[in-house]
Residue frames relative to the residue before (quaternion, step in Angstrom):
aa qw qx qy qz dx dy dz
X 1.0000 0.0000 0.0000 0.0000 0.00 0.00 0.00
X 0.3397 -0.6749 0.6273 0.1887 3.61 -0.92 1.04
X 0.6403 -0.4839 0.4692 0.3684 3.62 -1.52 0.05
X 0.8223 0.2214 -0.3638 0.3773 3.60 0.71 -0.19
X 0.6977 0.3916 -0.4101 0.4378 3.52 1.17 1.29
X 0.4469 0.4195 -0.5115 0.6023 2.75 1.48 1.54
X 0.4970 0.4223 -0.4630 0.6002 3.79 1.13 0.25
X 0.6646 0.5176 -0.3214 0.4326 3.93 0.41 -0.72
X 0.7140 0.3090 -0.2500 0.5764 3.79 0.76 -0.54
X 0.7938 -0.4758 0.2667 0.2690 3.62 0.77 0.24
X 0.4777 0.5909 -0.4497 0.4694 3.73 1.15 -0.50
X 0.0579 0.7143 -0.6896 -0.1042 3.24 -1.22 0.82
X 0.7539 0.5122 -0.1929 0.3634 3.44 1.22 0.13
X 0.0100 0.7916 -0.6077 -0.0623 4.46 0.01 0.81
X 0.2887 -0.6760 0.6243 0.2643 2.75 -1.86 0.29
X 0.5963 -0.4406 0.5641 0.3635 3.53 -1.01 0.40
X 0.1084 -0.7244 0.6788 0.0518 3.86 -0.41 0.43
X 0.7692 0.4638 -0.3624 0.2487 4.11 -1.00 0.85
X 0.3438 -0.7000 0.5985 0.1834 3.23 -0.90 1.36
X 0.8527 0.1102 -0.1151 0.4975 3.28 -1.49 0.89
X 0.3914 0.4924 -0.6602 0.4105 3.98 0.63 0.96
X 0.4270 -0.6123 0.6537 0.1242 3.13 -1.73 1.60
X 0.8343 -0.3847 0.1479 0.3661 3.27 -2.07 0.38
X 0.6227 0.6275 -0.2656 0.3846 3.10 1.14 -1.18
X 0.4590 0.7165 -0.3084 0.4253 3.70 1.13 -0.91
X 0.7952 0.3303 -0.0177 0.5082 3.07 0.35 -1.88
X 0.5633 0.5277 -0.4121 0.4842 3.96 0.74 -0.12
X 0.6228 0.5714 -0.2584 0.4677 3.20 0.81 -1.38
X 0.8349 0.2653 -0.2271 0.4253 3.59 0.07 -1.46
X 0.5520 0.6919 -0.2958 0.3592 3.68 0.97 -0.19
X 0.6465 0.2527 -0.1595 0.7020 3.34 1.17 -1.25
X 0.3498 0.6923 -0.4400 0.4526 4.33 0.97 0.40
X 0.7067 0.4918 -0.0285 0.5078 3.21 1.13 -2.07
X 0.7884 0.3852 -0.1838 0.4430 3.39 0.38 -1.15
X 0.7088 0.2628 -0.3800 0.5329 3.60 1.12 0.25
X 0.4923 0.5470 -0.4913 0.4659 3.55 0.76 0.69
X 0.6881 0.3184 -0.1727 0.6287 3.61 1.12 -0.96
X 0.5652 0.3865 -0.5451 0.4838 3.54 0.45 0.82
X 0.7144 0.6163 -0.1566 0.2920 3.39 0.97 -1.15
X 0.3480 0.5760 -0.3691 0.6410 3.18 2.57 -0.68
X 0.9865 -0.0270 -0.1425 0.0756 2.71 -0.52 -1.26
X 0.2930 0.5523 -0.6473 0.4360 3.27 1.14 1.50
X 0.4457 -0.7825 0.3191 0.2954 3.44 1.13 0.50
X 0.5197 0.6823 -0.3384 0.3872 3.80 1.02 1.11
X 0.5666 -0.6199 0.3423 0.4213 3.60 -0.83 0.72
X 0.3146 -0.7511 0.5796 -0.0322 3.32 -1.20 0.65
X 0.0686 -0.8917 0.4461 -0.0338 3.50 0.88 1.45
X 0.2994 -0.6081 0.6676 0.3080 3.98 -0.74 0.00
X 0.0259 0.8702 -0.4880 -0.0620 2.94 -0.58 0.81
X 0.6282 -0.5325 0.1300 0.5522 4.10 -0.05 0.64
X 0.5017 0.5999 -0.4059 0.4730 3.67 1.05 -0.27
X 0.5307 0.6300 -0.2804 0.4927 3.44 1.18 -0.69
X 0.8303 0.4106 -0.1248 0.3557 2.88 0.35 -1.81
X 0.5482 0.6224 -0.2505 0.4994 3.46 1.34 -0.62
X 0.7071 0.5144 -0.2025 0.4409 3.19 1.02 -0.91
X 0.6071 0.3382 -0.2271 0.6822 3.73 1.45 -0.89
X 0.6356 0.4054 -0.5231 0.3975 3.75 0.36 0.54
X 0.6356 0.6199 -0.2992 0.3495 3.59 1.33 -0.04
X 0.6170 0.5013 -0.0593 0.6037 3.07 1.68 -0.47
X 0.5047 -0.6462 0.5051 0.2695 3.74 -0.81 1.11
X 0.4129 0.6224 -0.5823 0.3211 3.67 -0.68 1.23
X 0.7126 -0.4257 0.4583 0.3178 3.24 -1.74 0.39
X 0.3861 -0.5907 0.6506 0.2806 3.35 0.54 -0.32
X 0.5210 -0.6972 0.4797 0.1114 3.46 -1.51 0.89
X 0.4192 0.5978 -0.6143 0.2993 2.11 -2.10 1.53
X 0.5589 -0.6425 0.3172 0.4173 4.08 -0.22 1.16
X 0.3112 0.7243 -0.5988 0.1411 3.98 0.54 0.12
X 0.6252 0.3067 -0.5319 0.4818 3.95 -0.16 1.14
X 0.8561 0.3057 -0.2895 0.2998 3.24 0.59 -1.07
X 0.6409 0.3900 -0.3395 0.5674 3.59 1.63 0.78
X 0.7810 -0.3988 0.3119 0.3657 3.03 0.53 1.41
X 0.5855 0.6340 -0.4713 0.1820 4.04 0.35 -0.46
X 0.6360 -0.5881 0.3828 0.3211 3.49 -1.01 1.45
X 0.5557 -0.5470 0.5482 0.3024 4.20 -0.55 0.46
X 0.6440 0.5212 -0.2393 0.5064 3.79 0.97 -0.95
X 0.7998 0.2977 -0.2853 0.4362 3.46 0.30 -0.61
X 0.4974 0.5275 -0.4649 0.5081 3.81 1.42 -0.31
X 0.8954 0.0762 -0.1149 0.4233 3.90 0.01 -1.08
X 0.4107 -0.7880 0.4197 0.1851 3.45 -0.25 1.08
X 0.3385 -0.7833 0.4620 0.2417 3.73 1.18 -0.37
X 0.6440 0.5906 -0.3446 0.3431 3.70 0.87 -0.35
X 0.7323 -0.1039 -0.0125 0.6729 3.56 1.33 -0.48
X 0.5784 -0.6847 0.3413 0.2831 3.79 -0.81 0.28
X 0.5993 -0.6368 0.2697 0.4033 3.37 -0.72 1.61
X 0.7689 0.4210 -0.2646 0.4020 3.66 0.84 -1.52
X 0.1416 -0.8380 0.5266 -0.0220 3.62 -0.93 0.90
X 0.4047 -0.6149 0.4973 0.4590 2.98 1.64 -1.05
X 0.5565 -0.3891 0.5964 0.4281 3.30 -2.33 -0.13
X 0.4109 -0.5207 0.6758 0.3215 3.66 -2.00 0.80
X 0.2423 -0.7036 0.6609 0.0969 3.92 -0.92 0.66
X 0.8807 0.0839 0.2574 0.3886 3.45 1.03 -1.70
X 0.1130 -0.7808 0.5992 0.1362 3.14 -0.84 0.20
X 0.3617 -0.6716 0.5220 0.3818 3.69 -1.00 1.34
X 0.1272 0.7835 -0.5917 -0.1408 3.49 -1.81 0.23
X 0.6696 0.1131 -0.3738 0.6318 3.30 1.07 1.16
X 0.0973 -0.7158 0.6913 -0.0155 3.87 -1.63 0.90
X 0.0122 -0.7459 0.6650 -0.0344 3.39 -0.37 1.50
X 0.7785 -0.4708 0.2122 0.3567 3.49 -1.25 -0.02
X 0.7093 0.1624 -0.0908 0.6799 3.67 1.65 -1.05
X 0.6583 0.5130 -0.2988 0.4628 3.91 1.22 0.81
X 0.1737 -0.7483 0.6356 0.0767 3.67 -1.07 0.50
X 0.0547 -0.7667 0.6395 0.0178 3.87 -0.33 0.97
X 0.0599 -0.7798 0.6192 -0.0701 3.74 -0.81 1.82
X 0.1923 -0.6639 0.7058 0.1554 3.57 -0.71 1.02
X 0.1371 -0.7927 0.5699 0.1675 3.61 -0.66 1.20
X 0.3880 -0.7417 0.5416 0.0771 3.21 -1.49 0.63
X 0.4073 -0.7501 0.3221 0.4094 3.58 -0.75 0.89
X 0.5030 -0.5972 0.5360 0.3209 3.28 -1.51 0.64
């Protein structure tokens, strides 16, 4: 379900869904929400764009996509072998001296 066929059937109300999500969590998905449900209902597309995407890679989350509200098994969202959040790649080391770190940075 997209935000403007859960505004069409009547929900005017979500919950934020996560134990232990810090401020940043909840800033993020809030002002996430509130331009999708402006964007319904000025009645225009509403694109993620990589600024977006950069931005929900900075922040502990499943990463995206409707897995509760279609039914999606709990197993296939969180694999359990290593943790979803990693962060943004900035860099890549290419030189380790004894009192130095050499980072080729990378664009964001």
């Amino acid at each position: 379900a997209s935000i403007p066929e859960i505004i069409d059937i009547g929900i005017s109300t979500l919950k934020i869904e996560g134990r232990y999500k810090d401020e940043n969590y909840v800033a993020l998905t809030t002002n996430a929400y509130r331009q999708a449900v402006d964007a319904a209902w000025e009645n225009r597309p509403m694109p993620i764009t990589p600024q977006d995407e950069v931005a929900i890679e900075q922040v502990y989350s499943r990463g995206l996509g409707p897995h509760f509200l279609t039914g999606t098994n709990h197993q296939t969202v969180v694999l359990g072998r290593s943790p979803r959040h990693r962060g943004v790649l900035c860099g890549r080391v290419v030189r380790i001296s004894q009192d130095s770190v050499v980072v080729e940075p990378t664009e964001i």
